[in-house]
C-alpha positions as CSV (number, residue, x, y, z in Angstrom):
1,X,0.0,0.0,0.0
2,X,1.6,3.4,-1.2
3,X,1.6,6.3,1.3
4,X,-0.2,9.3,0.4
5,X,1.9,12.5,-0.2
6,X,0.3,16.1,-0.1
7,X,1.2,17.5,-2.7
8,X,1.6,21.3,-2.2
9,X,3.4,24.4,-3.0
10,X,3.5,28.1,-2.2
11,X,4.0,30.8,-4.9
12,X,4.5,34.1,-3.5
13,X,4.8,36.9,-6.5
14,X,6.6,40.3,-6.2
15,X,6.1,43.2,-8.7
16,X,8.5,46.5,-7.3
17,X,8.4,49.8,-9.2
18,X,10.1,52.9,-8.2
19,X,12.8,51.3,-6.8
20,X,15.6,53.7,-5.6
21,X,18.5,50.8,-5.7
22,X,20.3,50.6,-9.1
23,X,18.4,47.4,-10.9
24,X,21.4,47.7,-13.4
25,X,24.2,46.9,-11.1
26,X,23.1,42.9,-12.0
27,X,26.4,42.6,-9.5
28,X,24.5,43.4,-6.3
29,X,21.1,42.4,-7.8
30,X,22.4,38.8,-7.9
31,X,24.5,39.4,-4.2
32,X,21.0,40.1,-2.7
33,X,18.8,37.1,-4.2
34,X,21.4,35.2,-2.8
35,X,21.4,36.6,0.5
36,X,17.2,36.7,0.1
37,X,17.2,32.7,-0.7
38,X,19.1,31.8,2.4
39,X,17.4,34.5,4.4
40,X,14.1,32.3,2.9
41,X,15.4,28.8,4.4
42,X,16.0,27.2,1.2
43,X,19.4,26.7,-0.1
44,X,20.6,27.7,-3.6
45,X,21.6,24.8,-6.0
46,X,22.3,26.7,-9.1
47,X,21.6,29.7,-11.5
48,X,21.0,30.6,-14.4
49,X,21.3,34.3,-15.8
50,X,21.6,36.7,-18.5
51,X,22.2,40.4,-19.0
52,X,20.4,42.0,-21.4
53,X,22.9,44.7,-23.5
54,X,20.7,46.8,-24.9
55,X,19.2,48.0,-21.3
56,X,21.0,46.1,-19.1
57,X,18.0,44.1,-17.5
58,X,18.6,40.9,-15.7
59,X,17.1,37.4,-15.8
60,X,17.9,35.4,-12.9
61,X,16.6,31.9,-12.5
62,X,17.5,30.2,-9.1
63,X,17.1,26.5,-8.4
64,X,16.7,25.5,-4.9
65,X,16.3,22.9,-2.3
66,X,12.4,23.3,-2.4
67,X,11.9,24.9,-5.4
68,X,13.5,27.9,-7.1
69,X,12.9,31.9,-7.5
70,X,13.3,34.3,-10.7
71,X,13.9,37.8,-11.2
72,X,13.7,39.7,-14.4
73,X,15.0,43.0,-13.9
74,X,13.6,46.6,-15.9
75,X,16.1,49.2,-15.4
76,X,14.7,51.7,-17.6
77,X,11.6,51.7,-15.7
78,X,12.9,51.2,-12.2
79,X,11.0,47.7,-11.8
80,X,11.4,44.6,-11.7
81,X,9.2,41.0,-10.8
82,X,10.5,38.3,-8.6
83,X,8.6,35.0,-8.3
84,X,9.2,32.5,-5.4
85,X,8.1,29.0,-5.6
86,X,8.5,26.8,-2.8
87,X,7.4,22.8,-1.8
88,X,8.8,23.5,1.6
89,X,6.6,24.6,4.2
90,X,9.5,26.2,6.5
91,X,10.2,28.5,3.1
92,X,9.9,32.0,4.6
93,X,8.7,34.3,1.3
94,X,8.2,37.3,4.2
95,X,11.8,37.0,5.2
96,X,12.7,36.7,1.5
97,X,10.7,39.9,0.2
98,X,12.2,41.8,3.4
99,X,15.6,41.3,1.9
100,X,14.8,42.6,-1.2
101,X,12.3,45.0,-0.2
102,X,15.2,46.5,2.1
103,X,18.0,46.7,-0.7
104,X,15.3,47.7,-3.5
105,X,13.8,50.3,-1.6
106,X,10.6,50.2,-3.8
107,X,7.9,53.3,-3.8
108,X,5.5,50.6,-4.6
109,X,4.7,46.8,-3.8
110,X,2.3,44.3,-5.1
111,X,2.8,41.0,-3.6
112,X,0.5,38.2,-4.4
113,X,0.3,34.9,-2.7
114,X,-1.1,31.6,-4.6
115,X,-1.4,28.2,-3.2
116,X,-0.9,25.4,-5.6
117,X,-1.3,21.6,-5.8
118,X,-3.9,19.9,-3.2
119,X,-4.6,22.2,-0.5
């Protein structure tokens, strides 16, 4: 007889505009995801990234222990969206925007919070 599994995951969105932190230094953009994922409880695996030339906008793709997070970066505009996905309950996604939120310095937020799988 097979065990039963719940199968759940928690996808916390992040759209900051205004920000008063450089997006284009992908440098430190990078340094704080990192220091946002561990902040989060999960543990980085890998990444994936590109910069792109012609504005200088960044696309992070983090793969973590429970899950993994994105950014995709809009310096021209001051904004940028950050996804978090995580299978782990213990993932903190308020510690994790803090981080950001902190080093960003965003005049505004819109955070969104979806449940997926069998809740």
């Amino acid at each position: 007889m097979s065990q039963s599994h719940q199968l759940v995951g928690k996808h916390f969105c992040l759209d900051y505009t205004g920000c008063k932190e450089t997006l284009s230094d992908v440098d430190n953009v990078r340094l704080k995801m990192f220091s946002a994922i561990e902040a989060s409880g999960m543990t980085l695996l890998s990444y994936n990234e590109h910069i792109f030339t012609n504005t200088n906008g960044y696309t992070g793709v983090f793969a973590l222990s429970g899950s993994h997070a994105s950014i995709h970066t809009y310096p021209e505009n001051n904004s940028c969206f950050i996804d978090l996905f995580a299978c782990d309950e213990n993932c903190s996604h308020m510690q994790f925007d803090q981080i950001l939120r902190d080093f960003l310095q965003p005049s505004h937020v819109n955070t969104m919070l979806f449940w997926r799988g069998s809740v």
